[in-house]
GUPA-771021 format. One record per residue (C-alpha): x, y negated, z. Coordinates in Angstrom, 3 decimals. Layout:
BEGIN
PT         x         y         z
PT         X         Y         Z
...
***
This chain:
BEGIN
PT         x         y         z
PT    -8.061    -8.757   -20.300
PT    -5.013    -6.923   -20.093
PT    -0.999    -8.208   -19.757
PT     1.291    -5.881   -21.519
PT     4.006    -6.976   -18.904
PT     2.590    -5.302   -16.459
PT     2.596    -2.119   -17.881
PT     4.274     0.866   -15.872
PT     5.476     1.703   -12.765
PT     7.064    -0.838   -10.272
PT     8.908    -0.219    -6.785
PT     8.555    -1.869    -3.855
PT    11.481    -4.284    -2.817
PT    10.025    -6.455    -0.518
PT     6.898    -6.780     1.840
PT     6.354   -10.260     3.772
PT     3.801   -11.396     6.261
PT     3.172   -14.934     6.435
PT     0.360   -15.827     9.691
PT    -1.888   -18.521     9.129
PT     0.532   -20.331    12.085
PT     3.307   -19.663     9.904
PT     4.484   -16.823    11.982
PT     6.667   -14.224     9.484
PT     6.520   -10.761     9.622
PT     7.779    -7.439     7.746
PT     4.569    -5.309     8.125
PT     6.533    -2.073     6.239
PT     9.905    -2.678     7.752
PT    13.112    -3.962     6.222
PT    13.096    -1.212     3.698
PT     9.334    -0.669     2.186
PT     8.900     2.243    -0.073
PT     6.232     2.319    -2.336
PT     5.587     2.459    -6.334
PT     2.590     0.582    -7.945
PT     1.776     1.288   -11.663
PT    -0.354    -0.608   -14.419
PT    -1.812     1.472   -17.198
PT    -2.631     0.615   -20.708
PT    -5.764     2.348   -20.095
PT    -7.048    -0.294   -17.161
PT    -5.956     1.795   -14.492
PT    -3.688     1.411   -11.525
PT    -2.624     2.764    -8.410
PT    -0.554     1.678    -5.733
PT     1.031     3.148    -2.554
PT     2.913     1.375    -0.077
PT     4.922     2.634     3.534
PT     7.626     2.134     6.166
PT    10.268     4.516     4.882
PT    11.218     5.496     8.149
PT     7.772     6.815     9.248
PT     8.192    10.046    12.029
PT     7.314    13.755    11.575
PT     4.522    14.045    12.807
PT     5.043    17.830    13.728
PT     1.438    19.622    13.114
PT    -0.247    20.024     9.779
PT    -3.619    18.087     8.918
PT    -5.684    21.254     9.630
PT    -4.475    21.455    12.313
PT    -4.728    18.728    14.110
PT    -8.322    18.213    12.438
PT    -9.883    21.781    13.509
PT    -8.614    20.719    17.099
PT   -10.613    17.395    17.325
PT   -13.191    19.038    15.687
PT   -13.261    21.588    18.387
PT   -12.374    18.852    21.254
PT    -8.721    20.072    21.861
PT    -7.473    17.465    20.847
PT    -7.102    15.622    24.343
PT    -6.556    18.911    26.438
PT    -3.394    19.990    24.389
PT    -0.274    17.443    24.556
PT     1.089    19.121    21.324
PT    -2.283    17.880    19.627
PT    -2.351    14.473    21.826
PT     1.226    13.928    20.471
PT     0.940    14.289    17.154
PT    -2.579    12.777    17.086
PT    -0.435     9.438    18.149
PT     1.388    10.045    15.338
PT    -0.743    10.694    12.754
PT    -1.914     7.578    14.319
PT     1.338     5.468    13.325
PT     1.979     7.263    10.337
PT    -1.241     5.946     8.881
PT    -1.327     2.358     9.960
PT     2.202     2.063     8.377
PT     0.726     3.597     5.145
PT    -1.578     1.740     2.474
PT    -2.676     3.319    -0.892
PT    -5.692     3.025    -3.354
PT    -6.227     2.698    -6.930
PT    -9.227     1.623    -9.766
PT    -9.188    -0.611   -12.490
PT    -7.809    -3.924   -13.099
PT    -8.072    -7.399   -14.916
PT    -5.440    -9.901   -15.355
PT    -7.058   -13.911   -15.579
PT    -4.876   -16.332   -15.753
PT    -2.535   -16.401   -12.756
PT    -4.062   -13.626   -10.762
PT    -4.856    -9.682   -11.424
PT    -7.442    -8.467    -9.704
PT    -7.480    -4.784    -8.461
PT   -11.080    -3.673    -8.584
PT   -10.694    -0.439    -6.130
PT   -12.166     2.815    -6.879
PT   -10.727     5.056    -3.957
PT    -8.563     3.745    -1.056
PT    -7.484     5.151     2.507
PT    -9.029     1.877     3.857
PT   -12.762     2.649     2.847
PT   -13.925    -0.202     3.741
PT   -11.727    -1.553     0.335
PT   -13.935     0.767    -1.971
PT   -16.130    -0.570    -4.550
PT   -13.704    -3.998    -3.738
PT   -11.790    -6.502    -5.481
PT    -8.405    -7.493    -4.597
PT    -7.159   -10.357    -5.607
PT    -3.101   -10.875    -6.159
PT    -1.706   -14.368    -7.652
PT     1.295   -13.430    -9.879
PT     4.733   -14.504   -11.375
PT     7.335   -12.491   -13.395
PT    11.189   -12.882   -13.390
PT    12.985   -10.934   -15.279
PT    12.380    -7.087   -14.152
PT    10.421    -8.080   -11.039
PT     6.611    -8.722   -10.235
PT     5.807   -10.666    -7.095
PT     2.268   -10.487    -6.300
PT     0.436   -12.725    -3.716
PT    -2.239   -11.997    -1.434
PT    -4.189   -14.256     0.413
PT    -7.266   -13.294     3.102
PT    -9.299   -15.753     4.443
PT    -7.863   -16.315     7.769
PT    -5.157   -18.199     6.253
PT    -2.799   -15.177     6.135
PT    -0.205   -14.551     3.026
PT     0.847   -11.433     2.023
PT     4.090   -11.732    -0.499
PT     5.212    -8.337    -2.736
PT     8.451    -8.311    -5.176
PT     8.387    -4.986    -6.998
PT    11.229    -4.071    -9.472
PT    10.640    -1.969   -12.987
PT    11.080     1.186   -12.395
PT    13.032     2.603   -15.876
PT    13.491     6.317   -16.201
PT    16.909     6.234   -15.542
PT    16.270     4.507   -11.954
PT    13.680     6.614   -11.054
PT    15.423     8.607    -8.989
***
């Protein structure tokens, strides 16, 4: 079933971590960037990041042909920006599939993902609208909360 409100493209406001202790956190920093977008079609995608992730000075090739050839650890040019490839990617989330809204909660059913251990998945947000924003809870099952405001993107805002 599908929820004509959700339809488009929505940008991150707000990312907050809430431990199963109660413990809060801000997992992509005080100023998340990141767009997530509902198609008529059943399809979605979303991206999330820190916005101020590092350069991470050598190009994916690069750094890829030298662990491939085991330079990697014998060059600190490669060793440094291996770290920070590192960083850059656990401050990075993105997939995208199909999805299905039921009731309170859509459910993300992921086709591709930089976690792969997400593919072939279902990820399951509760939801509320206000206005132009979307919150969207997540919940594992260690007791963790994961809360998400996005705001309508319109073409004028875009930018």
């Amino acid at each position: 079933m599908t929820d004509e409100r959700f339809f488009g493209t929505w940008k991150l406001q707000s990312v907050v971590r809430i431990g199963a202790e109660g413990q809060i956190s801000k997992p992509f920093g005080e100023n998340p960037l990141g767009y997530i977008t509902y198609l008529p079609d059943g399809f979605m995608h979303a991206i999330l990041m820190k916005s101020d992730r590092r350069l991470t000075g050598v190009a994916p090739e690069e750094l890829r042909d030298a662990a491939r050839s085991k330079k990697l650890f014998l060059s600190w040019k490669h060793l440094r920006a291996g770290i920070r490839y590192l960083k850059a990617v656990t401050s990075f989330l993105s997939y995208c599939g199909t999805y299905e809204v039921r009731d309170s909660v859509v459910i993300h059913h992921v086709k591709a993902a930089m976690v792969p251990d997400w593919i072939g998945t279902d990820l399951t947000r509760e939801f509320s609208f206000s206005g132009d924003l979307l919150t969207l809870t997540a919940r594992d099952t260690a007791g963790n909360t994961m809360v998400l405001i996005w705001k309508r993107v319109s073409p004028e805002s875009a930018g």
